[in-house]
C-alpha positions as CSV (number, residue, x, y, z in Angstrom):
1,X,-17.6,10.7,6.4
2,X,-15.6,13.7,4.4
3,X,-15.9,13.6,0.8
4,X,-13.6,16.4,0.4
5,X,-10.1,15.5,-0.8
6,X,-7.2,16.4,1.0
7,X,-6.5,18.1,-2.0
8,X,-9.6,20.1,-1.9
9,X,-8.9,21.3,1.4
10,X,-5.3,22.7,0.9
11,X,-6.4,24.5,-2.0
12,X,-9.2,26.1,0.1
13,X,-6.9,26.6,2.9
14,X,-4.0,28.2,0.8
15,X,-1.6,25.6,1.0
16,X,1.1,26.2,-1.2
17,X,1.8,22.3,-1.4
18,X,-1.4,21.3,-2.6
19,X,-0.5,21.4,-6.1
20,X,1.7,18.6,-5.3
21,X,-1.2,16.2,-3.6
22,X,-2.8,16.2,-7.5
23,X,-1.7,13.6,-10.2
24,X,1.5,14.4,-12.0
25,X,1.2,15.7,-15.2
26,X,1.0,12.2,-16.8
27,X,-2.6,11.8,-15.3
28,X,-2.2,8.6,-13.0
29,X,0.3,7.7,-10.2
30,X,2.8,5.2,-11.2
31,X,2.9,1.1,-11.3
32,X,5.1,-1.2,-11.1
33,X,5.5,-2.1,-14.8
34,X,6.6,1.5,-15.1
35,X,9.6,0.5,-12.5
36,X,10.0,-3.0,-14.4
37,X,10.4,-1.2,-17.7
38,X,13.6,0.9,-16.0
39,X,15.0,-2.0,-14.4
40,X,14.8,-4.1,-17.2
41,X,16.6,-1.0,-19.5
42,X,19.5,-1.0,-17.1
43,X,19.8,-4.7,-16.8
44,X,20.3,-4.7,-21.1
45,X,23.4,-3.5,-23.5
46,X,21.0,-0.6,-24.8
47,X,22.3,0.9,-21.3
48,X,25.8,0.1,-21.0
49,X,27.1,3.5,-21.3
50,X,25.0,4.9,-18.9
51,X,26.9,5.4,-15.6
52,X,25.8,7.8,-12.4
53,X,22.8,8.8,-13.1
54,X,19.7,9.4,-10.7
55,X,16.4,8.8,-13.0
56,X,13.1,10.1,-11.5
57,X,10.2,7.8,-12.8
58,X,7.3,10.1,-11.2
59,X,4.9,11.3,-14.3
60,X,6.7,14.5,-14.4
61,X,5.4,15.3,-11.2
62,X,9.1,16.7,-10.4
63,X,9.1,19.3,-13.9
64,X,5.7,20.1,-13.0
């Protein structure tokens, strides 16, 4: 069995996508309570002027 990650190997082979096979910046992939928390904020007043809008919930993995 390989205990090198796949993100090991890009990086050794030059992959310019292998920064993107780490963590995101927040240091951990997401849950579901981080989806939850979103849903729940749209489905209350505090978000009834909010209209359109696409919202990312990745760690920052999209700025980074």
């Amino acid at each position: 069995r390989e205990s090198t990650s796949r993100r090991e190997r890009a990086l050794a082979e030059g992959d310019p996508g292998a920064p993107v096979l780490g963590l995101p910046p927040t240091g951990r992939v997401a849950r579901p309570d981080d989806i939850a928390r979103l849903a729940l904020f749209f489905a209350s007043e505090q978000s009834d002027h909010i209209t359109g809008q696409a919202w990312s919930v990745d760690g920052g993995a999209v700025m980074h």
